[in-house]
C-alpha positions as CSV (number, residue, x, y, z in Angstrom):
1,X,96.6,77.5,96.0
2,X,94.5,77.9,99.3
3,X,96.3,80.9,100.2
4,X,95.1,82.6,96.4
5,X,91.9,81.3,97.3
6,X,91.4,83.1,100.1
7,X,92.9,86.3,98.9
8,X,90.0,86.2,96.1
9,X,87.5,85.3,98.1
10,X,88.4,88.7,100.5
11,X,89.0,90.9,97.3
12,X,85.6,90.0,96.5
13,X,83.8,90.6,99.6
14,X,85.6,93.3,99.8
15,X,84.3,94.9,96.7
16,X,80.8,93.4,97.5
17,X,80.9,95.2,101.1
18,X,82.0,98.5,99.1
19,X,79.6,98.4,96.7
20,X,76.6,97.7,99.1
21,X,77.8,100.2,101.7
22,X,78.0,102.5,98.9
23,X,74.9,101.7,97.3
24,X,73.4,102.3,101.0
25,X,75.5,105.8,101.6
26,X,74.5,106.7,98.0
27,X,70.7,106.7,98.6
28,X,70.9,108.2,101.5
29,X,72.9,111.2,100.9
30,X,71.7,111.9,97.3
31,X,68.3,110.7,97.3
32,X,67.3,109.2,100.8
33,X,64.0,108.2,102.1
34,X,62.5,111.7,102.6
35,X,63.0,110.3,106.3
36,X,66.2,110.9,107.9
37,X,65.4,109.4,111.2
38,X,64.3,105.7,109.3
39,X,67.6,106.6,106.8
40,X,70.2,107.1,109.8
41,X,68.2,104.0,111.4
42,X,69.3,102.1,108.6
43,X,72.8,103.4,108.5
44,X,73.3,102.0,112.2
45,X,71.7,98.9,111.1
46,X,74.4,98.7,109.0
47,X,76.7,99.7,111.2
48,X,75.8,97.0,113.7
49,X,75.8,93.8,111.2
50,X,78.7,94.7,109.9
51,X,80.4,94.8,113.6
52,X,78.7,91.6,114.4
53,X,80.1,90.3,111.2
54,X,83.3,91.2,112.0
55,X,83.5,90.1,115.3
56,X,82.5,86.2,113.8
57,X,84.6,86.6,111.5
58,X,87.0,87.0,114.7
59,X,86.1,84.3,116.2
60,X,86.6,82.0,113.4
61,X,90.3,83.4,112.7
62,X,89.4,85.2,110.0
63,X,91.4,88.4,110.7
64,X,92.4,89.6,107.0
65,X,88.4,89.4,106.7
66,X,87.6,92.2,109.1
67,X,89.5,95.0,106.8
68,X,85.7,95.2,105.1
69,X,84.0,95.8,108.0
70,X,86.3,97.8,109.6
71,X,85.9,100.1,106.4
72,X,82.4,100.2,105.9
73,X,82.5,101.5,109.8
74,X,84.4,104.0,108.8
75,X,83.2,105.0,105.8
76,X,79.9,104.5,107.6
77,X,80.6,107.2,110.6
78,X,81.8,110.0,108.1
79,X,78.0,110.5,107.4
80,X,76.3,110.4,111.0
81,X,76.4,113.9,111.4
82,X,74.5,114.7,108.3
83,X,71.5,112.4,109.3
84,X,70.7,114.5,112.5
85,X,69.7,117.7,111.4
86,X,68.7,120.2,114.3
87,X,65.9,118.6,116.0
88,X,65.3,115.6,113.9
89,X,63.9,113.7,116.9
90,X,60.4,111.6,117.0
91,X,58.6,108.4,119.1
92,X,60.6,106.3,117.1
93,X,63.8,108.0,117.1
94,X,66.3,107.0,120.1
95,X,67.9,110.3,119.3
96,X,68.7,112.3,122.7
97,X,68.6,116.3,122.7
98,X,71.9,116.4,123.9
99,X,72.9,115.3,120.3
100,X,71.9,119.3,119.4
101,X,73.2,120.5,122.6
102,X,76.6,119.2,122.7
103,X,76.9,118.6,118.5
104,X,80.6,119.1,118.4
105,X,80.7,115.9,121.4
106,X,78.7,114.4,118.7
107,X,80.6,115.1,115.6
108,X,83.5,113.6,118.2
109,X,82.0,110.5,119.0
110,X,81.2,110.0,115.1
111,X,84.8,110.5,114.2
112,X,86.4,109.1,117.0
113,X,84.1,105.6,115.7
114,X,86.0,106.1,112.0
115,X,89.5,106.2,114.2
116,X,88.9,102.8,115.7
117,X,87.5,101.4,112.5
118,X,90.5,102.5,110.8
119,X,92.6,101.1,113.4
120,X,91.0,97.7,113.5
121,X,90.8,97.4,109.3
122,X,94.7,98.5,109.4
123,X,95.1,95.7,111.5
124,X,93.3,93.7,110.0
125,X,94.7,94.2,106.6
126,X,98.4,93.9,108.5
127,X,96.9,90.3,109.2
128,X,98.2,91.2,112.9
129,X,95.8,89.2,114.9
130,X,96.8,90.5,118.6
131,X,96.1,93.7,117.7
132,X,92.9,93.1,116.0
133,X,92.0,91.5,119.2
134,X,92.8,94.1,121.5
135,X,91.1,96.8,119.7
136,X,87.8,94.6,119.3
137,X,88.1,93.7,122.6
138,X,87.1,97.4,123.5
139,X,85.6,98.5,120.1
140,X,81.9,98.6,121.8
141,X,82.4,100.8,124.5
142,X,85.1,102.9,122.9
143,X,83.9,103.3,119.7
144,X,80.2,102.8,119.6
145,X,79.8,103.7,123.4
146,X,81.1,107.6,123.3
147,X,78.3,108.2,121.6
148,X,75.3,105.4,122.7
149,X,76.3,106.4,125.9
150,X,75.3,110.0,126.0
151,X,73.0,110.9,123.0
152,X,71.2,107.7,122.7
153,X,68.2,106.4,124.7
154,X,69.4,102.7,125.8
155,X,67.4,100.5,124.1
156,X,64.2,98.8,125.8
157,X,64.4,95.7,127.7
């Protein structure tokens, strides 16, 4: 009984992670703000409660659990390019030039973030808890670094 339990209780977070991620992606590609730089600043909002989310739910040995954040990642990164059109920089953008300069290293570092968030959610969903480890162990720096790293202006301290 526990175990059907907690297979409804990750179908439906699943669908509830779906349908707010693509509530999110929906108003931003069809409608958005009018704003792209306070639209993409959302999107990596996202982006960074869900890996915080996922990494708790790591903690707590809730591996299966992770397949949702994993995919909203994912689904998440295919639409980073679109929210930096040429020169859509500003005082409150952390946006570097080099994102213009070098876009194809950008459109890499986008995808190469939906490779590792595949990876982790098929390992998640495989319920294969050594390798979810090991890939969140370097998720930051290989998947959200390659691009923080060179086309984002660290944050202030």
């Amino acid at each position: 009984m526990n175990r059907r339990r907690t297979l409804w209780s990750t179908l439906v977070l699943a669908l509830a992670a779906f349908a707010v991620a693509g509530v999110a992606i929906a108003q931003m590609a069809k409608i958005g703000s009018g704003d792209v730089i306070a639209d993409r600043q959302r999107l990596m909002k996202l982006n960074g409660a869900s890996w915080k989310d996922a990494q708790d739910k790591i903690k707590a040995g809730q591996i299966e659990a992770v397949a949702v954040n994993a995919e909203t990642l994912a689904l998440n990164s295919e639409h980073i390019p679109m929210l930096f059109p040429q020169g859509s920089t500003s005082d409150k953008s952390a946006a570097k030039p080099e994102i213009w300069q070098k876009w194809s290293e950008f459109e890499s570092a986008a995808k190469n973030l939906e490779s590792w968030s595949v990876k982790l959610r098929d390992a998640a969903k495989a319920k294969d808890e050594v390798q979810v480890q090991a890939i969140a162990k370097d998720f930051g720096r290989q998947a959200c670094g390659t691009c923080h790293q060179p086309f984002r202006v660290p944050p202030k301290s």
